[in-house]
C-alpha positions as CSV (number, residue, x, y, z in Angstrom):
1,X,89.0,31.5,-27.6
2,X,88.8,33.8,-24.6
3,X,91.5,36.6,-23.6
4,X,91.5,37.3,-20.2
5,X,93.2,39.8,-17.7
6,X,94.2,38.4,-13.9
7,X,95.2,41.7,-12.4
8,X,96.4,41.4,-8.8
9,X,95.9,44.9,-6.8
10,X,96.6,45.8,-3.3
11,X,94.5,47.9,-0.7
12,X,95.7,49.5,1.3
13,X,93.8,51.4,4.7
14,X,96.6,53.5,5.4
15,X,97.0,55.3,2.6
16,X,93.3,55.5,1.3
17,X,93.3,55.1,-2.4
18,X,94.4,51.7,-3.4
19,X,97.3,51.1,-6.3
20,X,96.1,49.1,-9.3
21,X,99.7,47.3,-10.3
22,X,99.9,48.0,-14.0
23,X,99.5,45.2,-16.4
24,X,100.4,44.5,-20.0
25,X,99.0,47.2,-22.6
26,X,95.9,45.6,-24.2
27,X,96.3,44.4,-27.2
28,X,95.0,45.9,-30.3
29,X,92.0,43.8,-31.7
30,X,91.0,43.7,-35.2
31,X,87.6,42.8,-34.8
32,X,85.6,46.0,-34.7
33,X,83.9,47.3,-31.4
34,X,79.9,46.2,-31.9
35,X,77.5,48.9,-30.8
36,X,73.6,48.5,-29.6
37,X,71.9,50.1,-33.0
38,X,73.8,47.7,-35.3
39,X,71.7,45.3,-37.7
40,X,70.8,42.2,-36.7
41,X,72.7,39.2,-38.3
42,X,70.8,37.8,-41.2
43,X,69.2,34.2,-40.4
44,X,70.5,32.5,-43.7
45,X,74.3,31.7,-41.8
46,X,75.2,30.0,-44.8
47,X,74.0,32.6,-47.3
48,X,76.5,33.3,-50.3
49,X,78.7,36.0,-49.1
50,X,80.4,37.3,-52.3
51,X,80.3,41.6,-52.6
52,X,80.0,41.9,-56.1
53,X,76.6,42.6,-57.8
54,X,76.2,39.4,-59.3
55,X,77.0,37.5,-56.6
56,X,73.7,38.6,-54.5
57,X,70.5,36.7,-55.2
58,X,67.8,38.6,-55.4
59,X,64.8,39.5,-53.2
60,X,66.5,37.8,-49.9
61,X,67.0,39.1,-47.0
62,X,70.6,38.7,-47.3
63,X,70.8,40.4,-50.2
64,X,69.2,43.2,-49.0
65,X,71.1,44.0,-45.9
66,X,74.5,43.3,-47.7
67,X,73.4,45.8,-50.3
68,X,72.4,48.7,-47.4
69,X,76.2,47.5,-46.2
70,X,78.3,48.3,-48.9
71,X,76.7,51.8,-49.4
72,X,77.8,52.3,-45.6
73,X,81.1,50.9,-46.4
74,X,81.9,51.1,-50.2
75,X,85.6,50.6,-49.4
76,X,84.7,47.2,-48.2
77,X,84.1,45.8,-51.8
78,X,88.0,46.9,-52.5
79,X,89.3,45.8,-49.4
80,X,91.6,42.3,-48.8
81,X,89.1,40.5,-47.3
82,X,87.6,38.3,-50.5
83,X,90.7,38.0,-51.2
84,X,92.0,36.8,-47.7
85,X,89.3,34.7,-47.4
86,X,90.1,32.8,-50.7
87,X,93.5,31.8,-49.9
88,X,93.5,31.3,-46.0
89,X,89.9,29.9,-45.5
90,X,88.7,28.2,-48.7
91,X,87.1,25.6,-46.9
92,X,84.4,28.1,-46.4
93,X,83.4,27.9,-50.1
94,X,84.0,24.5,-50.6
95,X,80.6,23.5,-50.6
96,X,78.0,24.0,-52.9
97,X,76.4,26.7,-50.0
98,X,79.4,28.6,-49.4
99,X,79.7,29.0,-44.7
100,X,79.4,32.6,-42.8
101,X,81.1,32.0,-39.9
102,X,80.0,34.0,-37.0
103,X,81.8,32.8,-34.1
104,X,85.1,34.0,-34.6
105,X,85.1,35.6,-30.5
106,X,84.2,32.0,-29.7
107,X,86.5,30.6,-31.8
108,X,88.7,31.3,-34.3
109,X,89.0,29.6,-37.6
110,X,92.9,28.5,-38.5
111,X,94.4,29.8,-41.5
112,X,95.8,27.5,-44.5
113,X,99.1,28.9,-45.3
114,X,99.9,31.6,-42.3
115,X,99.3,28.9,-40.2
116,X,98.8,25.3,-41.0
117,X,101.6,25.6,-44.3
118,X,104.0,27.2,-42.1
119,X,103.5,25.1,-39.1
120,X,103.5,22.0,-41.5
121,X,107.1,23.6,-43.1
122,X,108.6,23.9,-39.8
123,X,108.3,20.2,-39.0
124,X,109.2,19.0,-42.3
125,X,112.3,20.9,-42.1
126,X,113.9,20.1,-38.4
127,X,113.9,17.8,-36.2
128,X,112.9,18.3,-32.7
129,X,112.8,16.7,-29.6
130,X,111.9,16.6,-25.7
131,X,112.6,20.2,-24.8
132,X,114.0,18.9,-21.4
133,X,116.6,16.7,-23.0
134,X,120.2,18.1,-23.9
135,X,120.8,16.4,-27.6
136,X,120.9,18.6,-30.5
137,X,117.2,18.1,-31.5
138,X,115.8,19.0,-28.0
139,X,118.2,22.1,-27.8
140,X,116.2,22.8,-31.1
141,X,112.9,22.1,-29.7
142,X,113.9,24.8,-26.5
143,X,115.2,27.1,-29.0
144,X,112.0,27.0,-30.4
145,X,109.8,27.6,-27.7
146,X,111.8,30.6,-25.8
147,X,111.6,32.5,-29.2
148,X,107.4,31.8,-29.1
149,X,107.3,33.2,-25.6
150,X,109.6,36.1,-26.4
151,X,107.2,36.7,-29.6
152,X,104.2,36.7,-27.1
153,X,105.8,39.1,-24.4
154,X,107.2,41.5,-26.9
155,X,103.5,41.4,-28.6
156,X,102.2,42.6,-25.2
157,X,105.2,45.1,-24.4
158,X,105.9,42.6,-21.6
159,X,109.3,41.8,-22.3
160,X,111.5,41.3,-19.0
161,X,108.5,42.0,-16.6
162,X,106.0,39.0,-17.1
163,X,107.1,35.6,-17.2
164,X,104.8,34.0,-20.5
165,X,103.7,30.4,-20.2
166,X,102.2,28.1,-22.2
167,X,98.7,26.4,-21.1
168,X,96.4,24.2,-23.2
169,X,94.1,26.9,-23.1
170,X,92.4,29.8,-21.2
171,X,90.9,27.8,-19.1
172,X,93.4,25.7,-17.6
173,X,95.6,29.3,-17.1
174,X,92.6,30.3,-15.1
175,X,93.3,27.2,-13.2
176,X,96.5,27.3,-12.6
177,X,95.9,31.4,-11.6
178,X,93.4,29.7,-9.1
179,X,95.0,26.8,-7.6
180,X,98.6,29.5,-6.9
181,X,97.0,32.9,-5.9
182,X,97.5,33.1,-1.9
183,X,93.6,33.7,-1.5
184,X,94.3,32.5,2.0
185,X,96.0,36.2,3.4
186,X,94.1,38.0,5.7
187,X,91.8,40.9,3.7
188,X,92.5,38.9,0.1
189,X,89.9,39.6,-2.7
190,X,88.5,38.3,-5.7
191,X,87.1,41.3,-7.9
192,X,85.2,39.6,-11.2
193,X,83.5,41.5,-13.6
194,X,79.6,40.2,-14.2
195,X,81.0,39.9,-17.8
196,X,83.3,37.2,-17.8
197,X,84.2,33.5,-19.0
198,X,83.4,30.7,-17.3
199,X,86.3,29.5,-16.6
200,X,86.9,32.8,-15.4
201,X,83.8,32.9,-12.7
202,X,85.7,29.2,-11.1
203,X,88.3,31.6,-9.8
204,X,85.5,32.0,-7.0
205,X,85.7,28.6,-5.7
206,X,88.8,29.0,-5.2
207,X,88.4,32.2,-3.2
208,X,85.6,30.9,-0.8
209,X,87.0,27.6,-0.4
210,X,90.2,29.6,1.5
211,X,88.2,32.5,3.2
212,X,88.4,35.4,0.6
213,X,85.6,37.7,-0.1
214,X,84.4,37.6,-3.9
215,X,82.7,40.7,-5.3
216,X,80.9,41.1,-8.9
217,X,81.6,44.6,-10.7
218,X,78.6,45.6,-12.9
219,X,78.1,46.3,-16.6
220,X,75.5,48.9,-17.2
221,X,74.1,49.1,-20.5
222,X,73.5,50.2,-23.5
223,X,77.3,49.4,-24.1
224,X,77.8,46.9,-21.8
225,X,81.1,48.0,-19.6
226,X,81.6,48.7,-16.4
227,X,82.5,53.0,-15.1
228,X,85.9,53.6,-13.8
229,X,84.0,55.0,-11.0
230,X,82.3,51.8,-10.1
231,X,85.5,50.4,-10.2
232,X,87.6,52.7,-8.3
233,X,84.9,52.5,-5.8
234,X,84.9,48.4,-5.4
235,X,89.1,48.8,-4.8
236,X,88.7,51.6,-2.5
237,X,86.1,49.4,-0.5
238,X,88.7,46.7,0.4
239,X,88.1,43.9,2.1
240,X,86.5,44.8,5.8
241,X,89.1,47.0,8.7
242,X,92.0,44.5,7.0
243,X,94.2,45.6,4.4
244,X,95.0,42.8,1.6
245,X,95.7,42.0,-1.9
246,X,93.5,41.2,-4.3
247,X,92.6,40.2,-7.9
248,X,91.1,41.7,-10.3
249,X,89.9,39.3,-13.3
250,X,88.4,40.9,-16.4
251,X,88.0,39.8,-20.1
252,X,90.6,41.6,-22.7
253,X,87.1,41.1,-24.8
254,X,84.0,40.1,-23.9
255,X,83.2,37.0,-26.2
256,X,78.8,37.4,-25.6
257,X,78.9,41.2,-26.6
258,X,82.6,41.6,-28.4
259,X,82.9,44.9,-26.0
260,X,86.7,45.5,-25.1
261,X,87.3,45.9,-21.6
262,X,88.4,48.1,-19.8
């Protein structure tokens, strides 16, 4: 699951200092920012995972870095999250090795109840149609779906100034982004961060195949994200003695180092 930023910005040669249009507030992620010094992962994935003492075998590895864990964080072992993990991911433990999933910037795992048992509830409870109909259960169906892409807009403080719409996922918007943009105006730009998707480095096809110049913005370590000066300095350059517009492409979070962008 990848969340990405497509930020168009214009230069300008008159005026100097380009204007970066302002996008959508970034969301507030709940996984915590990773840092350089942190342990590494144990190698048992599918070591038992329970925070109480006798829960942890002794003399593993596992054991022993959970242990230099919970002293860090010894609100951790009263916090929601064995709990959470009981009723919305049981499958975890279903096994006679209980899973540690660590993939969850890759991809996330579904929830039981807040997600399949509501969704489930839903379409046992109404009947809905072809959205592009007009019979009571498609007027359902479009009911529906405006009130997901209000949820969405209002989540991003977007309401009334971005239109939302629904792709299969981040790749195909990053498709559709490419196949629209006018890369074909005189002075247009593709600015990409070296960190990014993918999907998200295809956008450059797109950009040479109609004559735009394509420009990588470093990360510099040890945290991984690239200066506002660096930045500033790639939007000042512009795009030779022709002004243009251009677009920025960055990663809400990076899903190799789980660093949040800008």
């Amino acid at each position: 699951m990848a969340s990405v930023y497509l930020t168009p910005f214009y230069t300008s040669t008159v005026s100097g200092a380009p204007s970066l249009t302002s996008g959508p507030p970034r969301a507030e992620s709940h996984i915590p920012k990773r840092n350089s010094g942190q342990a590494k992962q144990p190698s048992d994935v599918t070591a038992r995972a329970g925070t109480s003492a006798a829960n942890l075998t002794a003399g593993s590895e596992f054991t022993a870095e959970l242990r230099t864990f919970l002293r860090a964080f010894p609100r951790y072992g009263a916090s929601r999250a064995d709990a959470l993990r009981k009723a919305e991911y049981s499958r975890l433990d279903a096994h006679a090795t209980p899973t540690v999933y660590l993939d969850y910037a890759g991809g996330g795992l579904h929830a039981e109840h807040s997600q399949l048992g509501i969704a489930a509830e839903l379409l046992r409870g109404v009947v809905l149609g072809n959205p592009h109909s007009r019979n009571p259960s498609s007027e359902a169906a479009e009911r529906s779906v405006e009130q997901a892409r209000l949820a969405v807009a209002q989540h991003f403080h977007a309401e009334g100034q971005y239109e939302v719409i629904f792709t299969h996922n981040a790749s195909a918007a990053v498709k559709l982004v490419g196949q629209s943009y006018p890369f074909e105006q005189p002075g247009s730009r593709l600015l990409l961060l070296t960190d990014n998707h993918n999907s998200v480095n295809g956008l450059r096809e797109y950009a040479r195949a109609a004559g735009a110049t394509v420009s990588y913005l470093p990360v510099s370590p040890p945290e991984l994200r690239a200066s506002d000066e660096a930045l500033q300095a790639q939007l000042e350059r512009g795009s030779g003695s022709e002004p243009g517009r251009g677009l920025l492409a960055y990663p809400a979070q990076s899903n190799f180092s789980g660093v949040q962008h800008p």
